[in-house]
C-alpha positions, 0 to 999 in steps of 0.5 A, spaced: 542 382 276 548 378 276 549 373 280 556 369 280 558 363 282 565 362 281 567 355 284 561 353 286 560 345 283 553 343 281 550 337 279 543 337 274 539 330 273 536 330 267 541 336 264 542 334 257 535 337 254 529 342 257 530 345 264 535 341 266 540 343 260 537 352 260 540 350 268 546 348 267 547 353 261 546 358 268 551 355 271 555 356 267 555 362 265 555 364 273 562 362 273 560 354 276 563 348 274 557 342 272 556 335 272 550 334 268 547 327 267 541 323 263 541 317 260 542 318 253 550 318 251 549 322 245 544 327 248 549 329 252 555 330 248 551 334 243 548 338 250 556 338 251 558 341 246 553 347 247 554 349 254 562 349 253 560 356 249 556 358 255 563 359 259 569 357 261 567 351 267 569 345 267 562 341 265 562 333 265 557 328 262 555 323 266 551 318 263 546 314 268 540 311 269 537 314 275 533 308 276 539 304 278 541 305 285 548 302 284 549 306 277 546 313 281 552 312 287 556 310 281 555 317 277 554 321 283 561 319 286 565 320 278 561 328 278 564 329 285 571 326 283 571 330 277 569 336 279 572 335 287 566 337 290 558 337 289 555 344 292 549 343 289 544 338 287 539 339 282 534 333 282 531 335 276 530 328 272 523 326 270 518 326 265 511 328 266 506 322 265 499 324 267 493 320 265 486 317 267 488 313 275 484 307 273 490 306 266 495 307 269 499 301 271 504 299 277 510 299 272 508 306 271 507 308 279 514 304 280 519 307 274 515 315 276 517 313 284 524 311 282 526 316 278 522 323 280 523 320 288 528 314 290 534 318 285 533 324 289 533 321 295 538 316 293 542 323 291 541 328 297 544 321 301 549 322 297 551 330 297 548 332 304 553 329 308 559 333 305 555 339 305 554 338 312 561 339 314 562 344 309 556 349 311 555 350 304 550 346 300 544 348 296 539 342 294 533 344 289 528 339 287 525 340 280 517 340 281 511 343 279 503 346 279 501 338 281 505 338 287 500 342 290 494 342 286 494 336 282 488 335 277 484 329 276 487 326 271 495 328 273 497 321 276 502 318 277 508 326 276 502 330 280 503 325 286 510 324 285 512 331 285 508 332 292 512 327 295 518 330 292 515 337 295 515 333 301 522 331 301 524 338 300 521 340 307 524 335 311 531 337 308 530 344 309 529 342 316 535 336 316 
């Protein structure tokens, strides 16, 4: 089944490598233009170069550090002016850190909230409101098993994907 998406706008987090770069390549092969971000300069000119093969989009890298909020409206605010618009929001940046509960340190609580959380939610902020006016928009919230049924060892991504799924369900409802 094709599925086109041809002038539709969608910005990935964490679109330079893994998931997020196999969504974009998606993407843009069903026609959209995308703004991929990371952290890593040189992982997304290389990731770049790769998805300019996979159609004719338009595909902006943004260099960001989600866990920044001042940088993540900055970045978000660069993605819609490059590409006019943001149609699609795909939360999707984070590492899956799991590990003993009593090991795991605030630090690790703290940066695993802040990127797998707070940026989505800084992000939704952002996008919601044009999407509202429009009557088109589209968010997804990369999660995973643990948001549902975390094993005894899968903290701190098991809770924060659950309060990631959380989020989702009350934007479904907004």
């Amino acid at each position: 089944m094709e599925i086109r998406i041809d002038g539709k706008a969608a910005l990935i987090t964490g679109g330079s490598q893994g998931l997020g770069k196999g969504m974009a390549h998606r993407f843009v092969e069903a026609g959209a233009d995308i703004a991929i971000l990371a952290r890593n300069p040189q992982q997304l000119e290389k990731a770049k170069a790769e998805l300019e093969a996979s159609g004719p989009g338009k595909i902006v890298n943004i260099s960001c550090d989600l866990l920044d909020p001042i940088a993540t409206e900055e970045a978000f605010n660069l993605a819609e002016n490059e590409l006019g618009k943001i149609d699609i929001l795909i939360n999707n940046a984070g590492t899956s850190k799991a590990g003993p509960f009593l090991e795991i340190t605030d630090e690790e609580w703290q940066n695993d909230f802040e990127l797998k959380l707070f940026a989505a939610i800084r992000l939704c902020r952002l996008a919601l409101p044009a999407m509202k006016k429009k009557k088109w928009g589209r968010i997804i919230n990369v999660l995973n098993i643990g948001a549902k049924a975390p094993s005894a060892n899968g903290a701190p991504t098991a809770v924060t994907r659950a309060a990631g799924l959380a989020l989702t369900k009350v934007l479904a409802n907004t």
